[in-house]
Backbone as CSV, one residue per row, in Angstrom:
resi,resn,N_x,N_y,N_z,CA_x,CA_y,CA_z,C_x,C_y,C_z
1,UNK,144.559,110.628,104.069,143.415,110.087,104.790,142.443,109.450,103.802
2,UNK,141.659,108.570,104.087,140.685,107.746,103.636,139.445,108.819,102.927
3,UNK,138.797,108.441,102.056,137.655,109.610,101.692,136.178,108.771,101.714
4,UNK,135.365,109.218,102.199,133.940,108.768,102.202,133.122,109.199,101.932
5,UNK,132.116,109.518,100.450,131.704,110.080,99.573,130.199,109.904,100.017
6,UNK,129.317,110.615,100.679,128.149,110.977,100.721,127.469,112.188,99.788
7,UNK,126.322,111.626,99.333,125.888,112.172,98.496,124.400,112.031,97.572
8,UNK,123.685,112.772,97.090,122.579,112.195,96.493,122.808,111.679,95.110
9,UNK,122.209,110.790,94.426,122.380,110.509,92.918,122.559,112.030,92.058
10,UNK,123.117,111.853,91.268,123.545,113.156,90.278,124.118,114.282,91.548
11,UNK,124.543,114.284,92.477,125.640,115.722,93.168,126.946,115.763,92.882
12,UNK,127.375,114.753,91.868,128.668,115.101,91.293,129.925,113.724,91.614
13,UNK,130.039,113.011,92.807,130.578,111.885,93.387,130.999,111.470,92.429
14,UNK,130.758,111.101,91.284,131.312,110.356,90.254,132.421,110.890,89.625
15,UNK,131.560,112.076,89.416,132.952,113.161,88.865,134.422,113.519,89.512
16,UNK,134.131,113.795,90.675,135.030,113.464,92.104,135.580,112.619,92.351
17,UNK,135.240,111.569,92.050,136.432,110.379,92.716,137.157,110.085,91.453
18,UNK,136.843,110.443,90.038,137.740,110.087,88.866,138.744,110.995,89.117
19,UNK,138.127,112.048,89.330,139.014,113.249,89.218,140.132,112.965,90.319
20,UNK,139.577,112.395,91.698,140.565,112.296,93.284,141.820,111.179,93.129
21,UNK,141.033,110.378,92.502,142.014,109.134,91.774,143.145,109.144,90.578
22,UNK,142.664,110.119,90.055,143.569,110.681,89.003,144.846,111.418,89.283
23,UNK,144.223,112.247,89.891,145.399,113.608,89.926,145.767,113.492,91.929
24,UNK,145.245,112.954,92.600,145.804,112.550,93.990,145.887,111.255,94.340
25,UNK,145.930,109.934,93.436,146.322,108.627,93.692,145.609,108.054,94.647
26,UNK,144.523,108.311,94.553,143.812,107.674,95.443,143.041,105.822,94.707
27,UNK,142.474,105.235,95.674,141.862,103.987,94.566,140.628,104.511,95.344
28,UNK,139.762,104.137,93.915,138.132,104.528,94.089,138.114,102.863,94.457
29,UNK,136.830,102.666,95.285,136.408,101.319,96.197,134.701,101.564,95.863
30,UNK,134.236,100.782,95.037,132.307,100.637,94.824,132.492,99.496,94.923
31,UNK,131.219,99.120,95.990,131.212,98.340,96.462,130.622,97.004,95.583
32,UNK,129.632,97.780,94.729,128.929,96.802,93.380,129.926,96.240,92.429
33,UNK,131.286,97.357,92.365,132.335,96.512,91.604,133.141,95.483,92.071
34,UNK,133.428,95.579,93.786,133.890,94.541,94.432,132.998,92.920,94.369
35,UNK,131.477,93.275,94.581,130.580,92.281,94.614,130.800,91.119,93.365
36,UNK,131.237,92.032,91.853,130.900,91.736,91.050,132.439,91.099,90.266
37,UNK,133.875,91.589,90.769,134.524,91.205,90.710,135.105,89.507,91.776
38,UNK,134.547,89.646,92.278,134.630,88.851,93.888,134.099,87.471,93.250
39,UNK,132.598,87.632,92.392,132.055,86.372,92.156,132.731,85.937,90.839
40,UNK,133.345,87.276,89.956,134.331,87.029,88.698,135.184,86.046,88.985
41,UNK,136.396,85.559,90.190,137.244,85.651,90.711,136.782,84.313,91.188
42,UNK,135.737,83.709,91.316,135.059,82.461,92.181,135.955,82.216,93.161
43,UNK,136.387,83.066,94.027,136.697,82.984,95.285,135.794,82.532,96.449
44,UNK,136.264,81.845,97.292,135.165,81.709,98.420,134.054,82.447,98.931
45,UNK,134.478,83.886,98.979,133.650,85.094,99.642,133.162,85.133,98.582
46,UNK,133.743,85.039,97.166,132.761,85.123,95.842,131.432,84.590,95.908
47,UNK,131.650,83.193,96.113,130.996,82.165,95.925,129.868,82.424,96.993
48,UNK,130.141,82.682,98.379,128.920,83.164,98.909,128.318,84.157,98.541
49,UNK,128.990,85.082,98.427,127.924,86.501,97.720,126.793,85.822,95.930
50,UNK,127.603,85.038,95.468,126.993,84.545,94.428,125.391,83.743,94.804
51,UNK,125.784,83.045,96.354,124.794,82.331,96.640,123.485,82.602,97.196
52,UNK,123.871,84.470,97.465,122.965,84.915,98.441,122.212,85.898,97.188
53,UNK,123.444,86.478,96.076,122.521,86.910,95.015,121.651,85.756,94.351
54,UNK,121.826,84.826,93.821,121.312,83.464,93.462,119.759,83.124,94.065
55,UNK,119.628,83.897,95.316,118.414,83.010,96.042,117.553,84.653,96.254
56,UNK,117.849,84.975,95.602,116.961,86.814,95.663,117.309,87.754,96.613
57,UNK,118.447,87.421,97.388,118.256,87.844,98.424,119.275,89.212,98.529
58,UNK,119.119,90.138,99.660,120.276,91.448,98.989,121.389,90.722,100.253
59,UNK,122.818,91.336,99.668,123.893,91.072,100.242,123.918,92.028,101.523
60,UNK,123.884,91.445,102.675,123.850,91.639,103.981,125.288,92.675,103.841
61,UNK,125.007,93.681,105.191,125.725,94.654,105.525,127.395,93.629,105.971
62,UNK,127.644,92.708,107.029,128.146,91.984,107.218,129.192,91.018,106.282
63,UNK,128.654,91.096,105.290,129.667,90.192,103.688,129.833,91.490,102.879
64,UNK,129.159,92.462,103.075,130.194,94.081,102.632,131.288,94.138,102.738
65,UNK,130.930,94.003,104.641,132.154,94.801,105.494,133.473,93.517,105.292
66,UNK,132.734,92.479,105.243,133.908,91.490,104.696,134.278,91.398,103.463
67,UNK,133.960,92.167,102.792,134.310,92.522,101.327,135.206,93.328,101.363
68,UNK,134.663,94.282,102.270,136.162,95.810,101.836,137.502,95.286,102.774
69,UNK,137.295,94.331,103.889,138.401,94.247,104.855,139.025,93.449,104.067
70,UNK,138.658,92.058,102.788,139.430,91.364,101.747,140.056,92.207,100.923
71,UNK,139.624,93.308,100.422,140.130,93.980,99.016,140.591,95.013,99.550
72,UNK,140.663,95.468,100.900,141.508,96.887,101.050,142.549,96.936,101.639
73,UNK,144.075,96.763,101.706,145.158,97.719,102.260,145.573,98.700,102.823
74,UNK,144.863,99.384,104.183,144.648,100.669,104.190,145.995,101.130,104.376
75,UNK,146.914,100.346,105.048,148.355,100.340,105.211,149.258,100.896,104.522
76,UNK,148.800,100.518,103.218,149.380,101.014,102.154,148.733,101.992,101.017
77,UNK,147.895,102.433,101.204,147.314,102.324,99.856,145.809,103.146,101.029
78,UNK,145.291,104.776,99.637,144.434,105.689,100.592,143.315,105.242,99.184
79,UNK,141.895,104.939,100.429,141.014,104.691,99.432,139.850,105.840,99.333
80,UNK,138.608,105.669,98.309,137.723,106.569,98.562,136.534,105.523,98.379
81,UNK,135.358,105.445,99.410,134.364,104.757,99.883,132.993,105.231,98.961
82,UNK,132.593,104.744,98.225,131.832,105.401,97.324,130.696,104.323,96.949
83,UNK,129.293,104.385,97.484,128.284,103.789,97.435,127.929,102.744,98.690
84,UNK,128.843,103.110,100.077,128.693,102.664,101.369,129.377,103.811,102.170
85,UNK,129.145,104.352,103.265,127.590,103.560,103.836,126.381,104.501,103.172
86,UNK,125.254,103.789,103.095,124.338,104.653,103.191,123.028,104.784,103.957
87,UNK,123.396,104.200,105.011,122.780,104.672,106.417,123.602,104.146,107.119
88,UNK,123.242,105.027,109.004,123.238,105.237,110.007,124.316,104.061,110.325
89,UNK,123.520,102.762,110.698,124.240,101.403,110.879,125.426,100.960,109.980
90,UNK,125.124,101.234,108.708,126.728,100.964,107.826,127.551,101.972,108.292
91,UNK,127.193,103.070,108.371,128.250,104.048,108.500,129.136,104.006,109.707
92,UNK,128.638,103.523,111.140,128.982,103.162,112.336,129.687,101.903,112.148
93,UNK,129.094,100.886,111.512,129.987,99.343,110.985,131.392,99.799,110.325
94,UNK,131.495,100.508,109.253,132.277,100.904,108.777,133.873,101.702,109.663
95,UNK,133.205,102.565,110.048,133.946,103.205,110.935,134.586,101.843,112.158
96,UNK,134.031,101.234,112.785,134.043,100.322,113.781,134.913,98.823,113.681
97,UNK,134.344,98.428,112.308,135.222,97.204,111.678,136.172,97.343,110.530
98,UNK,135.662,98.394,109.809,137.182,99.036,108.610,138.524,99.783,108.850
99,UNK,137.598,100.704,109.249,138.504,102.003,109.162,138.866,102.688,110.609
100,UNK,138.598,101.669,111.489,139.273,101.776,112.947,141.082,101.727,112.868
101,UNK,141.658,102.909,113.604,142.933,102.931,113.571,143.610,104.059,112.463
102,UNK,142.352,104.333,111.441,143.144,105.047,110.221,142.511,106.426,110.292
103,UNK,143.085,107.405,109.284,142.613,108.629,109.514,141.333,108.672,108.474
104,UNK,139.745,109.134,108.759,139.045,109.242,107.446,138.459,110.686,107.682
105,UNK,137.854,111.362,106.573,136.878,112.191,106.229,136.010,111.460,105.585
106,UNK,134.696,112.222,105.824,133.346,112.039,105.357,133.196,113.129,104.210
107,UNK,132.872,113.391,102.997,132.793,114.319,102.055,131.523,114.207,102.064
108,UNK,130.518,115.253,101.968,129.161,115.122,101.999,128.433,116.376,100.755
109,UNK,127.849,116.185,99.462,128.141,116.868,98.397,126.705,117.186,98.644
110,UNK,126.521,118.411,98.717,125.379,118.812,99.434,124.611,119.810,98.049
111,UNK,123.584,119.603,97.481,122.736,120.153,96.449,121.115,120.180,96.800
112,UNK,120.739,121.200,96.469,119.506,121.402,96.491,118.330,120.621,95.829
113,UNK,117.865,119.668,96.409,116.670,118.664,95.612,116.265,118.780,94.436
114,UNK,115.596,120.046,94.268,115.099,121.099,93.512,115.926,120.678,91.674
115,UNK,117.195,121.065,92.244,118.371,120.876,91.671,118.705,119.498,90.839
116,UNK,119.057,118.934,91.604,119.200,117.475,91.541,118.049,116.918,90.979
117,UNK,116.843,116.948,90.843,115.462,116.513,89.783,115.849,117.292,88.541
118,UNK,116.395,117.860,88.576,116.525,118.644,86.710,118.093,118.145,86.558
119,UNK,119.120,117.610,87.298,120.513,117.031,86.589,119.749,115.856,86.199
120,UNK,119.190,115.170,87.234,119.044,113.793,86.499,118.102,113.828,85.102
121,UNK,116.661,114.333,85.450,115.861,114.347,84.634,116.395,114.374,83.309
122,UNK,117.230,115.665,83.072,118.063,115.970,81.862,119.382,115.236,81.266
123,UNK,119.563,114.477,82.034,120.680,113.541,82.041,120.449,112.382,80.949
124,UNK,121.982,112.767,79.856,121.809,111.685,79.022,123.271,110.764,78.700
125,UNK,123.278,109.567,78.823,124.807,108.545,78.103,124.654,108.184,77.170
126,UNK,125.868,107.749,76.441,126.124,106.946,75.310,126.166,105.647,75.866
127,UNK,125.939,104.787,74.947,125.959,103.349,75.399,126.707,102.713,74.879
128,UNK,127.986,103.650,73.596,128.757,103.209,73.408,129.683,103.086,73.883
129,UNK,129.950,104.527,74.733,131.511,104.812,74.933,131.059,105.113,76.585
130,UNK,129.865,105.223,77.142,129.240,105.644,78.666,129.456,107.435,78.622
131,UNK,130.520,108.174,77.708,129.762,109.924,77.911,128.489,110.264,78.350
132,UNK,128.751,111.290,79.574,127.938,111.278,80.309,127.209,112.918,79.596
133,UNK,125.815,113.368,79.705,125.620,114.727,78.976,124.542,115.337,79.787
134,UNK,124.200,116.762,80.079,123.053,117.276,80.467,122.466,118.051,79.668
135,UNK,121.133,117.490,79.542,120.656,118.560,77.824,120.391,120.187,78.217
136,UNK,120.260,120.471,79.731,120.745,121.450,80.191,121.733,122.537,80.290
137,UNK,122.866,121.641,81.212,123.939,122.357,81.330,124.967,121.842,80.595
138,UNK,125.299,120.667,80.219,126.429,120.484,79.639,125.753,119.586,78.368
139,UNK,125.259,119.458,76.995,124.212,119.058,76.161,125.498,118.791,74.975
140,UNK,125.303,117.559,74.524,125.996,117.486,73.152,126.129,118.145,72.258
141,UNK,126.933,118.778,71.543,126.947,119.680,70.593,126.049,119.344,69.453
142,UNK,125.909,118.495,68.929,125.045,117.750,68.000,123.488,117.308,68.695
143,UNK,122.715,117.568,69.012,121.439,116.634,69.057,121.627,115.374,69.115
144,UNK,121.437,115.103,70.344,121.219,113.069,70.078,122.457,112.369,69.541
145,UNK,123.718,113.206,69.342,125.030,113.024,69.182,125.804,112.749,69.922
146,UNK,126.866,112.163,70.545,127.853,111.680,71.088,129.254,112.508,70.631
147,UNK,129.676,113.385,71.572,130.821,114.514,71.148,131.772,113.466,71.145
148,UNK,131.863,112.408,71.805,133.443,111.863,72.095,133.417,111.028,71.363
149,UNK,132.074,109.866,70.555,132.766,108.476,69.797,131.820,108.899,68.555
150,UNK,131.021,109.891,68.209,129.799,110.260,67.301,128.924,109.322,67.189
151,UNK,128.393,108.596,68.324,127.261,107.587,68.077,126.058,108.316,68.582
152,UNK,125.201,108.038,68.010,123.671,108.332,68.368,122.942,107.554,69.102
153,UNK,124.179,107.049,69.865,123.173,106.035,70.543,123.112,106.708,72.224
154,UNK,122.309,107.772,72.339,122.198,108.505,73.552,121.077,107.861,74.094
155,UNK,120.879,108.005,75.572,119.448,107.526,75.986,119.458,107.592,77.581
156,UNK,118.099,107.635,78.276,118.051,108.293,79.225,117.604,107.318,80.234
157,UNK,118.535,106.907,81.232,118.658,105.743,82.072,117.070,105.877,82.510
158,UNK,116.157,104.722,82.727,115.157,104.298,83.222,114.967,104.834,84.588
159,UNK,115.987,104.919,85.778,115.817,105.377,86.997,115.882,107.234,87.227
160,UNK,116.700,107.715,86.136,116.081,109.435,85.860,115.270,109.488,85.053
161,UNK,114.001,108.853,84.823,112.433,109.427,84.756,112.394,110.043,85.831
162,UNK,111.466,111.271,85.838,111.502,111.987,86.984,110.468,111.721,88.040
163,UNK,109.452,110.668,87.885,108.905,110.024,89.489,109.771,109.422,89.958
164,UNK,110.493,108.321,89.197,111.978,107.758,89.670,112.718,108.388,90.610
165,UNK,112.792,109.877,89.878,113.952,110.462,90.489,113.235,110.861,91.529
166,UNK,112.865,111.327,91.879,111.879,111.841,93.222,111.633,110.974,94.092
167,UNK,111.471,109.536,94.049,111.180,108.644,95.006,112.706,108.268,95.286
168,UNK,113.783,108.821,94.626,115.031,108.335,94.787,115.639,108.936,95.517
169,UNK,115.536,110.124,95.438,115.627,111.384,96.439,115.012,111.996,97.653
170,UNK,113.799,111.219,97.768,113.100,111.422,99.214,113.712,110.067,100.117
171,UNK,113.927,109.103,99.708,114.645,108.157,100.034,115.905,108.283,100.682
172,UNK,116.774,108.981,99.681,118.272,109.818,99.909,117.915,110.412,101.351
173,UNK,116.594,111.069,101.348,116.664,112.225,102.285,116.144,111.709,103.757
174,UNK,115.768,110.491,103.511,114.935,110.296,104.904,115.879,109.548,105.789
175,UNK,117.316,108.752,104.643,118.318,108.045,105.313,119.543,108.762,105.729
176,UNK,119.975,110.027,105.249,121.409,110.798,104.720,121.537,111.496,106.737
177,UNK,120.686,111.872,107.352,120.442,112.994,108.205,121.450,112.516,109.168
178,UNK,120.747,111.050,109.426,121.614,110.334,111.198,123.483,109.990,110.346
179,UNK,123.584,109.727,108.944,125.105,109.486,108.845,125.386,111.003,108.447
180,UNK,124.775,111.823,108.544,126.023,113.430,108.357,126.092,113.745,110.439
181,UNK,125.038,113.169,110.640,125.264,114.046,112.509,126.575,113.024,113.415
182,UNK,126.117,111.373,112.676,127.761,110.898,113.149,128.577,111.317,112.930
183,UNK,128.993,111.168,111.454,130.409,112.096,111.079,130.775,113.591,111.528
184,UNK,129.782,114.368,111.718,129.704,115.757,112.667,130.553,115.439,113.633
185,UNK,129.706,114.505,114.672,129.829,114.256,115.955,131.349,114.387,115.945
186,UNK,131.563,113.077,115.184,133.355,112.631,115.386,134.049,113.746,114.834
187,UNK,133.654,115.079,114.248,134.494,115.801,113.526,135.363,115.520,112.330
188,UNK,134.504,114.941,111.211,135.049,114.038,109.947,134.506,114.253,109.093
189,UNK,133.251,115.706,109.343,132.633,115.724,108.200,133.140,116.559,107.451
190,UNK,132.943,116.609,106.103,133.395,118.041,105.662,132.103,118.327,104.574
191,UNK,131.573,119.491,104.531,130.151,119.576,103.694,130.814,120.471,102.276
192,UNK,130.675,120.028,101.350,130.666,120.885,99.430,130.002,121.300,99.090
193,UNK,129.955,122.659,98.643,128.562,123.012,98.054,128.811,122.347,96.668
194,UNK,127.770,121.619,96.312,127.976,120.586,95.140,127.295,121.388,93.924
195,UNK,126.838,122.775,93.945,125.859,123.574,92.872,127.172,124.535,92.585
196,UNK,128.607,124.238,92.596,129.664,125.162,91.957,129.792,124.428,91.264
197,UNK,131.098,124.752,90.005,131.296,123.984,89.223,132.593,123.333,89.576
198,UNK,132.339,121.899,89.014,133.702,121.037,88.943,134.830,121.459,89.812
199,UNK,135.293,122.158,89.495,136.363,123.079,89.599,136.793,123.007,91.092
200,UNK,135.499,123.696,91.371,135.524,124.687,92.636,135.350,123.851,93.648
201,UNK,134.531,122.743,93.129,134.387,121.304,94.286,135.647,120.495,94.708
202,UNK,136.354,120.594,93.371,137.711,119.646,93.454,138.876,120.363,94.563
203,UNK,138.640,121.994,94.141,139.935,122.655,94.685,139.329,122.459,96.695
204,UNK,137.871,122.792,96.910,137.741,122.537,98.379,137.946,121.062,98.735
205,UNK,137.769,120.087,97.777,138.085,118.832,98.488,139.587,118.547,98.725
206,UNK,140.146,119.080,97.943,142.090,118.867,97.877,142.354,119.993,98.935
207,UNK,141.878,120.541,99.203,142.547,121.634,99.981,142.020,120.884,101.455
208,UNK,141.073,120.445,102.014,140.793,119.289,103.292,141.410,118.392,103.098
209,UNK,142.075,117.625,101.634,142.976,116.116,102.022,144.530,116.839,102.168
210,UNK,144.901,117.993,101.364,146.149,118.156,101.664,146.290,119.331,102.946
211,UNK,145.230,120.476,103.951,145.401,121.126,104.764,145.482,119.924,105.975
């Protein structure tokens, strides 16, 4: 079945779909990489999305959904939906013009706010190699070190400052409510406690794609 990754910034999604793609063959689908490959590609649909980024404008829900129906196979080939929908109306579009006819779950990685202001806050990459670190819970062995390429070139994305993160997350919260009660409705949701580790998230999500 199809996977559809709801979630707040830092609840883990990232970690999850490398991991779902890896070891269960799935293809991860972001939609910013389609956008961005699409205008690579100067394809027609490229070329409009180019024209509508070009003039300031954000890419309409509508040249999405005609984005994923160009680049996806569902026929063949099980995807995971990761950075759409994220509200109410995409999520119903989606369901309605995509993924009508096929089997999906909704994965919904559920963490405590609270929580989620101290992953990001603490959250640091390399900009060499993208290693991801929490000076918290998971912290470079070295200070300001890079365990995987030894560069020092660590640094702390502009959008986890923590007013950032907070206006990012009340945001999350005021849109997330009406797309978990659809997927309810239809019986597609499935909720993670996203505050276990790795592990424990991966084995409940494989155990809903393969039960």
């Amino acid at each position: 079945m199809h996977l559809i990754l709801l979630g707040a910034p830092g609840s883990g999604k990232g970690t999850q779909a490398s991991r779902i793609v890896s070891e269960l063959g799935y293809l991860h689908v972001s939609t910013g990489d389609l956008l961005r490959n699409e205008i690579r590609k100067e394809s027609e649909l490229g070329k409009r999305v180019s024209a509508v980024i070009n003039s300031g404008q954000l890419v309409d829900d509508s040249l999405v959904l005609e984005l994923l129906k160009a680049n996806c196979t569902l026929e063949d080939n099980v995807y995971i939906f990761d950075g759409f929908p994220r509200n109410i109306e995409q999520a119903k579009a989606l369901d309605n013009k995509v993924l009508t006819g096929h089997q999906s779950k909704a994965i919904y990685f559920k963490l405590d706010l609270g929580l989620l202001t101290e992953r990001l806050v603490n959250r640091r990459m390399c900009k060499d190699c993208g290693a991801i670190y929490n000076l918290v819970s998971k912290a470079p062995k070295k200070s300001g070190v890079c365990d995987n390429c030894n560069s020092s070139n660590l640094y702390q994305r502009p959008d986890d400052h923590e007013d950032t993160v907070k206006n990012r997350l009340q945001v999350f919260s005021d849109t997330i409510n009406p797309v978990l009660e659809f997927y309810e409705g239809k019986g597609d949701l499935v909720v993670v406690d996203a505050s276990q580790g790795a592990d424990d998230v991966f084995g409940h999500i494989k155990g809903q794609i393969q039960g």
